[in-house]
N, C-alpha and C positions, 0 to 999 in steps of 0.2 A: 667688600662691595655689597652693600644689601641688594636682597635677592628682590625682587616682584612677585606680589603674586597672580598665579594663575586668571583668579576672575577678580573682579571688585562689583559690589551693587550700583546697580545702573549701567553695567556692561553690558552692550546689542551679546549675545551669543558668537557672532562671526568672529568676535574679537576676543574672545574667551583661550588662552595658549594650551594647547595643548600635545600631552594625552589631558585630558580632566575628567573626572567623576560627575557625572550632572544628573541632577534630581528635577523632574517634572512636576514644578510644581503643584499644577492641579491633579494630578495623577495621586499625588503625594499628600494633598487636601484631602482629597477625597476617601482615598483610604483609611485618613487617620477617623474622619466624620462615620464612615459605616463602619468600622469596630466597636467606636464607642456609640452608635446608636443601636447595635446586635448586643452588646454585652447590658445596654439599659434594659433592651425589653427580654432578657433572659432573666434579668434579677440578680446576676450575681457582678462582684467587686472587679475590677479592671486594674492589673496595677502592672503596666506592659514591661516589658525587657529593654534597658538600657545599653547592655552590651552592643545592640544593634546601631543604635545612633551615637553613641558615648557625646552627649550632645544637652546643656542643660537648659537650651531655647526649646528644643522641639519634646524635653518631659514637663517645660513647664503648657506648650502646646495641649500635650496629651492631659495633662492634668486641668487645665481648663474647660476642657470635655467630658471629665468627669473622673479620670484616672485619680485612684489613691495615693499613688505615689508610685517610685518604679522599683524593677528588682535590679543586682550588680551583679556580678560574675565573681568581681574582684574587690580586694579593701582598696588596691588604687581609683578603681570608678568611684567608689561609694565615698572617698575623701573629697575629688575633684568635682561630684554634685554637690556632696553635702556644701564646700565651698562655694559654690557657685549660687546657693539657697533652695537647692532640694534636699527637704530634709525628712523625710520620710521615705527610707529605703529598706529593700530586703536584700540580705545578700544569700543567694539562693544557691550555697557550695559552704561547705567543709571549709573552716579557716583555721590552719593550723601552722603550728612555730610561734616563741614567743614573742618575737616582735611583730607580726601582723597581727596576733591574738592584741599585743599592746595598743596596736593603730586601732583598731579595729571596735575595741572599749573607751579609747580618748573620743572618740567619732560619737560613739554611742550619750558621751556625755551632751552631747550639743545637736542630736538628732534624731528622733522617733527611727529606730534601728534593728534591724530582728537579720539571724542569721539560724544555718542549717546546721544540724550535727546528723553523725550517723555511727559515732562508738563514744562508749563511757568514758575513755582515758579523755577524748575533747570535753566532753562537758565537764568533767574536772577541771580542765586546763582553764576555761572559758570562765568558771563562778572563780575560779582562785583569782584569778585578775581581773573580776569586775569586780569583786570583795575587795582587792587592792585597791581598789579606784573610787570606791564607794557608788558601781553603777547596778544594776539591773538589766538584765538582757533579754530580749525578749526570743526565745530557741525554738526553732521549731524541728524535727523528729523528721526528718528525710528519709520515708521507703522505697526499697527499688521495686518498681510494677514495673520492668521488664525492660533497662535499659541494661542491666548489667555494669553500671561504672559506679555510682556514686549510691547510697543507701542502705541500711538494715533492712532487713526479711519482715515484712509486715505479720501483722497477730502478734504472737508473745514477743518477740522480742524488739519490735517498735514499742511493746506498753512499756516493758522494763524499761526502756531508754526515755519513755517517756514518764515514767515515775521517779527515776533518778533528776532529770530534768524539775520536773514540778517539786522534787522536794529540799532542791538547791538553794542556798540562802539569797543566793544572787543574780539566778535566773528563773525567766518566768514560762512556763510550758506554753509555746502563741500556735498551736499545731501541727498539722503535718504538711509534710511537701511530697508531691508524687507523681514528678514529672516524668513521662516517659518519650525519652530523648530520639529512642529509637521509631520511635513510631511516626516521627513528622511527615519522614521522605518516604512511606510506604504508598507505593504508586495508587495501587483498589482503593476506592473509596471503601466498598465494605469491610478491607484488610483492616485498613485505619481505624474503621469503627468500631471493628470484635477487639482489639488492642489496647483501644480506651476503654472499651465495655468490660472486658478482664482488669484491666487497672483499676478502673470504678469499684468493682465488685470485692478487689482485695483494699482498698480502701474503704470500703463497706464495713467490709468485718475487722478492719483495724478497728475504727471508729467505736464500734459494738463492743469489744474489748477494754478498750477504754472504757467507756460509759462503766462497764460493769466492775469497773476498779474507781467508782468515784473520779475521773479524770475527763473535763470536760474537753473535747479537742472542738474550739466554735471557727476553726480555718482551716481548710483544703486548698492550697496550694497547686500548679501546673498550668500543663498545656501550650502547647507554643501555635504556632501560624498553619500547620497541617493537621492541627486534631481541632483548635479551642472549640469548635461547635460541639463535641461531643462531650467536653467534659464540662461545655457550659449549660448544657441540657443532661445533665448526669444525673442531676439532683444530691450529689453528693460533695463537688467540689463547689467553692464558694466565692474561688478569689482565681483570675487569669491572666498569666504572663506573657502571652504573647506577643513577640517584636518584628520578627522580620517582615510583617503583613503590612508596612509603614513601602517599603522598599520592592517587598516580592524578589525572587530571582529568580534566576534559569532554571535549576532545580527544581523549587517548588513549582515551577510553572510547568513540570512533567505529571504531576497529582492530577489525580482525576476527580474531575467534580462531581457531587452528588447530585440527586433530584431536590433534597431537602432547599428551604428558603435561606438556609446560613450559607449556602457553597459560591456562590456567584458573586463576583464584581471587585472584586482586588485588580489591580491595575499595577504593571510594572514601570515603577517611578524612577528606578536608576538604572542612569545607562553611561558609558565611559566613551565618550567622543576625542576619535581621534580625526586629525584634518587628513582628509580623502583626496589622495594624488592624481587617482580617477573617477570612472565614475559612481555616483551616488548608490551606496551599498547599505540597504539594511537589514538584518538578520533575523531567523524567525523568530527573536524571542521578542524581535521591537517592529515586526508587521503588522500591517493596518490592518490584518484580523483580529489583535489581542486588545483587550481593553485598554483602552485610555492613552495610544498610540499615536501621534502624528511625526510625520516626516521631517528631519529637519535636513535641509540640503548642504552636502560638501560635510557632511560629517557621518563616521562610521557611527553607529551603535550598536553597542555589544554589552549586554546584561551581564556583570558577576557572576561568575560560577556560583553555584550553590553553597554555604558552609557546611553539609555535611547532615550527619543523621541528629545530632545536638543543636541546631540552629533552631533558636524559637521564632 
């Protein structure tokens, strides 16, 4: 028996079955509109996190506004935009094993495509099978500034990785990546900043490394929804991924804001309504003190948990 689903467009909200996930839509406008008008007047490249929507209406949205294209998590995202007709992607993780290394270079045939390494034995793995396939990959050099999961140690041993890369027959050196995962959900606003400001600084002198081995590195990669202003005013990163700033959640809605002009005005757009058996109850992450807030009556609202210290 087919199923129904939950909502259809042009459904009043009262009619909506639920639990259901529901996004505010002006909430959700609005957000997408001031990232991409904070990331034009910083000057540098926008190219937001997909993992957050896995959604290829709202990156053709973002890309409308100005976004370059977006980053994956995964070769499954990065197949099911590329399908969809986003085709300028990052996959911004370590792809390893040979058949998602396979997916991963068929993709690349048919999509402006760039991915992360962060050991020799991968970018081996990665040119041997774009050599198979007759493709070009575009790698970029993954440092860890202080997440502790995923990255080589910046200065020597990102250039090595990064000359092995550039001198690959079949991969192209596209820069570094130097996200720091852990830093989003750091409550101090000034924590957050001396975190970016340490990661900046060892991307700095990556960078200066490079240069003086002949290797131009022209993209800085990171940042997610709890730092981007800092690494977009760093002067040193060039390009920013930030996604859950579409959405917000409970989590990051514990971050404390700056003085600075970048801190203010993200609005929490998703909230999960369940039908209210009594009375009208709503929680403080969806009170009419928080931006971009109204009431909707006979429904709970309760914002997502946080994703954690990796959530861009």
């Amino acid at each position: 028996m087919p199923v129904s689903p939950p909502a259809e467009i042009g459904m009043a909200l009262a009619d909506v079955d639920t639990p259901a996930l529901i996004i505010d839509l002006d909430v959700f406008e609005a957000n997408m509109e001031r990232m991409a008008k904070a990331v034009r007047a910083m000057g540098v490249v926008f190219r937001p996190h997909a993992k957050t929507h896995k959604s290829a209406d709202i990156a053709r949205a973002q890309m409308s506004r100005g976004a370059v294209g977006v980053c994956c998590q995964k070769v499954t995202e990065a197949e099911a935009l590329v399908d969809s007709g986003i085709t300028d992607i990052l996959v911004t993780n370590e792809v390893v094993g040979q058949k998602k290394i396979e997916r991963l270079v068929r993709l690349a045939k048919r999509s402006i495509l760039g991915v992360c390494v962060d050991n020799s034995g991968n970018v081996d793995s990665l040119n041997d099978c774009a050599a198979a396939h007759d493709v070009r990959l575009d790698t970029l050099v993954e440092i860890n500034v202080g997440s502790g999961r995923c990255g080589v140690s910046p200065g020597p041993a990102a250039v090595a990785l990064a000359k092995q890369v550039a001198g690959s027959t079949h991969l192209s050196f596209g820069g570094l990546q130097a996200y720091h995962g852990r830093a989003q959900h750091i409550r101090k606003f000034e924590e957050r900043r001396l975190a970016i400001e340490s990661a900046a600084s060892q991307v700095r002198e990556t960078t200066k490394q490079l240069s003086a081995e002949d290797i131009v590195c022209a993209r800085v990669t990171g940042a997610g929804t709890g730092t981007w202003q800092f690494e977009g005013t760093s002067g040193i990163y060039t390009e920013l991924q930030a996604g859950s700033y579409l959405f917000m959640d409970a989590d990051y809605g514990q971050n404390e804001d700056g003085d600075d002009k970048w801190s203010h005005g993200f609005g929490h757009s998703t909230v999960a309504g369940d039908t209210a058996a009594s009375a009208r109850y709503v929680d403080q992450w969806a009170s009419s003190d928080r931006p971009g807030h109204r009431g909707t009556a006979g429904y709970h609202l309760r914002h997502r948990s946080g994703c954690g210290g990796d959530s861009r």
